[in-house]
C-alpha positions in Angstrom: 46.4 68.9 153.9 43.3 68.6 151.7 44.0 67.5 148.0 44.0 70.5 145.3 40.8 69.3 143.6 39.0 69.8 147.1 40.0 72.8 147.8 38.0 75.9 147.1 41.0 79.2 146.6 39.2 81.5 143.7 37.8 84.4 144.5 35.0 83.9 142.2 34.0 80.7 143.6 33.9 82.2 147.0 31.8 84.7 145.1 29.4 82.4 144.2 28.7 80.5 146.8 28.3 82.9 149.5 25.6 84.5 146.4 24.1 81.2 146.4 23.7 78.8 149.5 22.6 78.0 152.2 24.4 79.2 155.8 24.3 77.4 159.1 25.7 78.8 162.7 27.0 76.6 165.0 29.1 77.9 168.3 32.4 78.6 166.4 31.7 78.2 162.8 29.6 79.3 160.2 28.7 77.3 157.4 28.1 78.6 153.5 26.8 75.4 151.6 25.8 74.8 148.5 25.7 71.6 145.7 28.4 71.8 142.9 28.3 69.3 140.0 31.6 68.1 140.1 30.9 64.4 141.7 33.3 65.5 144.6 33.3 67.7 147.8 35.3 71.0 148.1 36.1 73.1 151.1 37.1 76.6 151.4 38.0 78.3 154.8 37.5 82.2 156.1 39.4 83.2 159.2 39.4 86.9 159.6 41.2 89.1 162.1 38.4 89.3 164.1 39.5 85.8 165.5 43.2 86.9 166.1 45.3 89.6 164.5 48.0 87.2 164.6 48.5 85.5 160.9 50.1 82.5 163.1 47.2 81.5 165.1 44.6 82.5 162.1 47.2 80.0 160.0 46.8 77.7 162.6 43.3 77.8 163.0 43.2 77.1 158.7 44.8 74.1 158.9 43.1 72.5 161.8 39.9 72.8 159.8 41.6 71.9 156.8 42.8 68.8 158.3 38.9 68.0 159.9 37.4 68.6 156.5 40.0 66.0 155.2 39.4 63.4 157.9 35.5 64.1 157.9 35.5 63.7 153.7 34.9 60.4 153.6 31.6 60.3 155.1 30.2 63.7 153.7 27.8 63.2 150.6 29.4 63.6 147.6 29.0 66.7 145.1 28.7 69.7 147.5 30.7 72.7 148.2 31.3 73.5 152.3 33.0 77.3 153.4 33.9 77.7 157.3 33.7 80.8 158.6 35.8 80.8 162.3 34.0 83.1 164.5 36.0 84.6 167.4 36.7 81.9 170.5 37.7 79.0 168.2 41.3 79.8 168.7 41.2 78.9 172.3 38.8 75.8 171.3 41.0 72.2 171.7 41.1 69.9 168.5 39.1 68.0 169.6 36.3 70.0 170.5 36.3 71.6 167.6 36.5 68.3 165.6 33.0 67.3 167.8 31.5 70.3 166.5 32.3 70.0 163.1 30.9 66.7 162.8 27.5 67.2 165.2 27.0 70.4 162.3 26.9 68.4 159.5 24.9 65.5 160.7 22.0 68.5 162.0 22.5 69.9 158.4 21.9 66.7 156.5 25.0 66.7 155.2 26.6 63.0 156.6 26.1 59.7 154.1 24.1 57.2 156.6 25.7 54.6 154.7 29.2 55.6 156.1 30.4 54.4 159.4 30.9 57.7 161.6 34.8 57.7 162.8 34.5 59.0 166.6 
C-alpha cells in the first residue's frame, strides 16, 4: 500500500489535476499528469464500472496499480502528481504485463530519473 502522503483521495485535487495536466494513453491506462510543489510524488487511481461492475475486481484492479506506483516510486522524478485511469481489458491483463506497461509509459512520457537504476 502506498504511504498516505503519496496518495492523491480529495476530490478537489482530482479536480485540479484533471483541469490542469497533461494526459497520456497507453493500451490499458490513461495518464493525467501534472507537477505539484510538494518535493514528493503522489498517485491517485480511477477505475470505473466500465472496467467491471464488480467492486471486487475494480478493488482489485486499485491495488495492483497502487502497489506498481509504490514499487515504481523510487525511480520516478520527484515533485509530480500521476492519476491512472483503467480502461476496460486491464482486468484480464497479468501483473506483470501490466507492470511492463506501467513502466514503458513513463519512460516515453519523460517521467523516469536516468540517474536511477530501472528494477526489471
Amino acid at each position: 500500500m502506498l504511504p498516505k502522503a503519496n496518495r492523491i483521495k480529495k476530490k478537489k485535487d482530482f479536480e485540479i489535476i484533471f483541469k490542469d495536466s497533461k494526459g497520456f494513453k497507453s493500451s490499458i491506462l490513461i495518464f493525467r499528469v501534472r507537477k505539484n510543489n510538494l518535493g514528493l510524488n503522489r498517485f491517485g487511481f480511477v477505475v470505473s464500472q466500465k472496467v467491471s461492475k464488480r467492486a471486487v475486481i475494480r478493488n482489485k484492479v486499485r491495488r495492483r496499480l497502487s502497489d506498481m506506483a509504490k514499487a515504481e516510486m523510487g525511480i520516478i522524478k520527484a515533485g509530480i502528481d500521476i492519476v491512472m485511469i483503467a480502461l476496460p481489458g486491464i482486468e484480464k491483463k497479468e501483473f506483470g504485463e501490466v507492470k511492463e506497461i506501467i513502466k514503458e509509459s513513463l519512460s516515453n512520457m519523460g517521467l523516469i530519473n536516468k540517474n536511477k537504476p530501472i528494477n526489471v
